[in-house]
KOLMAR-843223 format. One record per residue (C-alpha): residue number from 0; residue in one letter; chain; x, y, z. Coordinates in steps of 0.1 Angstrom, whole numbers, plus 5000, padded with zeros to 4 digits. Each point is the difference from the previous one (the first is absolute). Layout:
<sites>
NUM:a:A:X:Y:Z
...
</sites>
This chain:
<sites>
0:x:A:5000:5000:5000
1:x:A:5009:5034:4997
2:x:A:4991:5019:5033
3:x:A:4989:5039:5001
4:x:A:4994:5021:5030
5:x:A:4997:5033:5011
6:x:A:4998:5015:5037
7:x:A:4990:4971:5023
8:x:A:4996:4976:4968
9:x:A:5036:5006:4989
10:x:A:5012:4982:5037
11:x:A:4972:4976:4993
12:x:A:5022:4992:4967
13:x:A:5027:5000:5016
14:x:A:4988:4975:5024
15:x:A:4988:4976:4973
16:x:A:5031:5006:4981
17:x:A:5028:4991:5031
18:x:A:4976:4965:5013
19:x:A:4995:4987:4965
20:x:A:5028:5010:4977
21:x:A:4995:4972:4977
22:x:A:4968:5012:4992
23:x:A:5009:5040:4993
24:x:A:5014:5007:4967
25:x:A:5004:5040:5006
26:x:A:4991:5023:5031
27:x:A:4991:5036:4992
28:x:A:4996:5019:5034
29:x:A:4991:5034:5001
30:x:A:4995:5026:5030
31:x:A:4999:4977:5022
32:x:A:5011:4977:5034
33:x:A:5029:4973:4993
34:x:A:5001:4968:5016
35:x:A:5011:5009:5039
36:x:A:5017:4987:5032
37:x:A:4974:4990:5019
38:x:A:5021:4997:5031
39:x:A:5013:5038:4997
40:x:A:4965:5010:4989
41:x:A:4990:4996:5036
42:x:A:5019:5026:5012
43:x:A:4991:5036:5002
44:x:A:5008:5026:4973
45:x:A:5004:5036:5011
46:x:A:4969:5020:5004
47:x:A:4998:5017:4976
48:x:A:5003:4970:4979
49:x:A:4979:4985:5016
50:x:A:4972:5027:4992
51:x:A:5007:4992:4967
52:x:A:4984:4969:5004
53:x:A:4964:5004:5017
54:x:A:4980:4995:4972
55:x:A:5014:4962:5000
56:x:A:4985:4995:5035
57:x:A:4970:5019:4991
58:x:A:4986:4980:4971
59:x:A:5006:4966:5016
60:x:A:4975:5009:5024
61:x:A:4960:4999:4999
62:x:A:5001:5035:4998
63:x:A:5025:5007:4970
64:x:A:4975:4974:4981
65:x:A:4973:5013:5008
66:x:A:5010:5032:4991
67:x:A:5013:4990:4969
68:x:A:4964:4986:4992
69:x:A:4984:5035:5000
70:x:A:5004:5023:4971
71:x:A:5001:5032:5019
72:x:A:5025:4990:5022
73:x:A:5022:4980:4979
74:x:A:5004:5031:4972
75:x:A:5013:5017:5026
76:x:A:5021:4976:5016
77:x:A:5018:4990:4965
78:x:A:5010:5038:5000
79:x:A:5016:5005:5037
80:x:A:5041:5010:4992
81:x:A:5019:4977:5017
</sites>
């Protein structure tokens, strides 16, 4: 296969890509989160860093999806600067 991503689907790709190499004939990842530590991902980043990241906390909870599912919210939402 050849794998795309972008964002969240590039690491996604990247996933696929590093467990079945046999089975990934090209990787194209774009804008997006490599394959990580998991050990050293436990560990605290610097706040402001860590700022950076909210919105991944956010929208794996209830809320994020359910705010995702309403127009008027998510318009607005998909605009915020990060």
């Amino acid at each position: 296969a050849v794998l795309a991503g972008f964002d969240w689907g590039a690491r996604s790709a990247a996933v696929v890509a590093a467990l079945w190499p046999e089975r990934c004939k090209a990787l194209v990842s774009v804008g997006g989160y490599l394959v990580v530590d998991l050990e050293a991902n436990l560990q605290p980043l610097p706040p402001a860093t860590e700022h950076a990241w909210w919105y991944q906390y956010y929208f794996a909870t209830e809320r994020g999806r359910a705010a995702m599912e309403r127009k008027d919210l998510r318009h607005d939402l998909t605009r915020l600067v990060w």
